[in-house]
C-alpha positions in Angstrom: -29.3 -41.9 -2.4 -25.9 -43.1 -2.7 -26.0 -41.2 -6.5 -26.7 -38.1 -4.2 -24.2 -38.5 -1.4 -21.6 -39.1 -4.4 -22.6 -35.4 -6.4 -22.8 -34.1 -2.9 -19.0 -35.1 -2.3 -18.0 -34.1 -5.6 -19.6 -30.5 -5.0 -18.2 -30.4 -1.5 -14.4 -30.8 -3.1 -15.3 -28.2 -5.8 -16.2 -25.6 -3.5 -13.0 -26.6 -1.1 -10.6 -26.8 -4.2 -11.9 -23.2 -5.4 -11.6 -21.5 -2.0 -8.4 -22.6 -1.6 -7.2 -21.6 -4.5 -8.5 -17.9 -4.5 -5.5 -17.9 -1.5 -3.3 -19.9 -3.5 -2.9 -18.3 -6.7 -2.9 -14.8 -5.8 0.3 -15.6 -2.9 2.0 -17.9 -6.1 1.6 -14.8 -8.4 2.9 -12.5 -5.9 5.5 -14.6 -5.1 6.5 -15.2 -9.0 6.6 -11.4 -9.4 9.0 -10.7 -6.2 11.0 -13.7 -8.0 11.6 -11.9 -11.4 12.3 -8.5 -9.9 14.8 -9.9 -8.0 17.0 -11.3 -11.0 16.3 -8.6 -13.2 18.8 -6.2 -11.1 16.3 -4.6 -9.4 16.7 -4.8 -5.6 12.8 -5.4 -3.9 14.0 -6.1 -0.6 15.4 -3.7 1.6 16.4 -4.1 5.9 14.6 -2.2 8.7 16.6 1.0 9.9 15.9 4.0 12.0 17.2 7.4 11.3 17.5 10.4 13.5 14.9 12.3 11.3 12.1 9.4 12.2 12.8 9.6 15.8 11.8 13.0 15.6 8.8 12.6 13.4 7.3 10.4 16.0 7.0 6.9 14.0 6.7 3.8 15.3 5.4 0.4 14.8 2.2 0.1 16.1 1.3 -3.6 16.9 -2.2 -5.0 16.9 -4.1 -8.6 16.3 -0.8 -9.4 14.3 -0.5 -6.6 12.4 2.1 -4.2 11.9 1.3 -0.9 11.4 3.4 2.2 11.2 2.0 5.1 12.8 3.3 8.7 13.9 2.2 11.0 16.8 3.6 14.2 14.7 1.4 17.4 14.9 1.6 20.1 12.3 2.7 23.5 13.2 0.2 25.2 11.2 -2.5 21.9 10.6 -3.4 21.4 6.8 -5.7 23.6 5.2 -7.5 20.4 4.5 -8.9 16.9 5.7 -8.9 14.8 2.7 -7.1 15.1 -0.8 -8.1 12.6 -4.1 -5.7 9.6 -5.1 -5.7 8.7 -8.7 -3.6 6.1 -10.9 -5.2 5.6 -14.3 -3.0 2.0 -14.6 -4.8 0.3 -12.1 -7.6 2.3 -12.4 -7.8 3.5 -9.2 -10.3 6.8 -9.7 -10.3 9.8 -7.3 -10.2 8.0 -4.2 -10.3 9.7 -0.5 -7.0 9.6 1.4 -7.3 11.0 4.8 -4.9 13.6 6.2 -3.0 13.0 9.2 -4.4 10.0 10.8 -3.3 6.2 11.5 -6.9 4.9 11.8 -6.8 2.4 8.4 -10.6 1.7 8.5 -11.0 5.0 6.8 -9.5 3.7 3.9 -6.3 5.3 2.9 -4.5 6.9 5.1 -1.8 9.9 5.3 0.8 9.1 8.0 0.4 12.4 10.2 3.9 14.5 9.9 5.0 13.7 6.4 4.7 15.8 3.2 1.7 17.0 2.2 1.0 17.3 -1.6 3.0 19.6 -3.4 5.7 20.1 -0.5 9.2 18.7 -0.5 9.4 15.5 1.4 7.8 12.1 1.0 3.5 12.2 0.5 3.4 8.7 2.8 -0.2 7.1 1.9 -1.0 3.8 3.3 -4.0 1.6 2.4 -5.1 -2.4 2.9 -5.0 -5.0 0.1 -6.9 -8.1 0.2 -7.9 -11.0 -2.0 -9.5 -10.4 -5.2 -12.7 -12.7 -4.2 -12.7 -9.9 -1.6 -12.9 -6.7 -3.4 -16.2 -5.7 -4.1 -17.5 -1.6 -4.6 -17.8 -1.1 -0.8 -14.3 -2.8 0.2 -11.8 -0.6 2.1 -9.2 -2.5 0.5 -8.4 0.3 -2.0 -4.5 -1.2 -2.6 -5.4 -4.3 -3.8 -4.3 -4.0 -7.1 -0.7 -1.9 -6.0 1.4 -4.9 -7.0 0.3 -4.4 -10.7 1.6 -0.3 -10.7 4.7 -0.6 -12.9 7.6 2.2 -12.5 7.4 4.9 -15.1 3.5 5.2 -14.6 1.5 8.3 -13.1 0.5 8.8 -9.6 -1.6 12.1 -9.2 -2.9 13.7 -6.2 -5.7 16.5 -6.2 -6.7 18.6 -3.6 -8.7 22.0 -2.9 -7.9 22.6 -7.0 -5.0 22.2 -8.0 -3.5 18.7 -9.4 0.3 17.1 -8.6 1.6 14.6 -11.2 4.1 12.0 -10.1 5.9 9.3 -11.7 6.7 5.9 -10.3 10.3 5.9 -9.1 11.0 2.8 -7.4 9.2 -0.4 -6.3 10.6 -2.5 -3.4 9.4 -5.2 -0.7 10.2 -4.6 2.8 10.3 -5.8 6.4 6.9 -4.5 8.3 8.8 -2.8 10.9 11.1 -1.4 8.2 11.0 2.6 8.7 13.4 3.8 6.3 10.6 4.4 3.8 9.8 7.5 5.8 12.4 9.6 4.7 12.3 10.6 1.3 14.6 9.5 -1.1 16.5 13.2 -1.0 15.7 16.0 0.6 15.3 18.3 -2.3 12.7 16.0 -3.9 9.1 16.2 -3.9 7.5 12.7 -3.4 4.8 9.7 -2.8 5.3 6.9 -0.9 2.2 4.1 -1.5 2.4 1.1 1.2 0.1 -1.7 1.1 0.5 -5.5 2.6 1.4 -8.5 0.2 1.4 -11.0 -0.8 -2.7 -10.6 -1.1 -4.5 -11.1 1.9 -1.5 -12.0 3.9 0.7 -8.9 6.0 3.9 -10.9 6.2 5.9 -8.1 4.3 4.5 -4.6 2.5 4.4 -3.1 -0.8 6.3 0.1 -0.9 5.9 2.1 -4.5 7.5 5.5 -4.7 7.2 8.5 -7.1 8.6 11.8 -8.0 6.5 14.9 -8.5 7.3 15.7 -12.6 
């Protein structure tokens, strides 16, 4: 009995010991990677600032349960052609995923924030989607983003939709403030680009992912 209680313990503090680090390791890694891009010149963190041009888009922050969500009342004056375009990045292998047009509701999947660029057009392409753990991603997750923090800059983005294919490569990678809505506007406003946003570190929303490319 007391043999039992003992291997009972033992696989009581397994269990315990693995659960926590499934949160553990992923934050440390995140936290490792922010680390190095910030002493190998690159700038990952950037401030919260409003322009003019957002006002007038309509975004805002959208609180909820703890979460901070940007979201945009903009309506189209002539609404997309479409509902849904395909999100590929072959280095994460991310495959023809959905992304929703114009909409803020995140249980979809991935999202396009309703007033920004749509494929093809000058402007920013703004796509947000939810990350998570990686003992939570399994094939019916909605946590399509989980694997954003491993896209490295120089690697394709491409969007297909209605037949025709846009290639982008990754410009820029940063970290930034939730409530940060710079990362609206695009980075000129003769470009054509993507902006991916996704929470890190994994399965925490205490700062977001921002990865931006340029339509080559």
């Amino acid at each position: 009995m007391i043999a039992y209680g003992k291997s009972l313990s033992l696989v009581l503090l397994f269990l315990g010991v693995f659960a926590i680090s499934q949160v553990v390791f992923p934050w440390v890694s995140f936290k490792l990677w922010e680390f190095r891009g910030q002493y190998e010149g690159n700038t990952y963190l950037t401030s919260p600032q409003l322009t003019k041009n957002q006002e007038i888009l309509g975004v805002s922050i959208k609180n909820k349960a703890n979460f901070s969500q940007i979201v945009s009342s903009a309506t189209r004056v002539k609404p997309a052609s479409y509902t849904r375009f395909s999100l590929i990045i072959p280095s994460i292998k991310l495959d023809n995923e959905t992304v929703y047009v114009d909409t803020n509701d995140l249980s979809h999947g991935l999202v396009h924030l309703p007033g920004s660029a749509l494929p093809g057009e000058k402007g920013n392409v703004f796509v947000s989607g939810h990350s998570a753990l990686p003992s939570y991603i399994g094939p019916k997750a909605k946590a399509l983003f989980a694997n954003l923090p491993k896209v490295k800059k120089g690697e394709k983005i491409i969007i297909e939709t209605e037949g025709v294919i846009y290639n982008y490569l990754v410009d820029s990678i940063k970290v930034i403030d939730p409530k940060d809505l710079s990362v609206i506007t695009p980075p000129d406003t003769q470009g054509r680009f993507i902006t991916l946003m996704t929470c890190v570190p994994p399965g925490f929303n205490t700062k977001r992912l921002i990865v931006v490319g340029k339509m080559i």
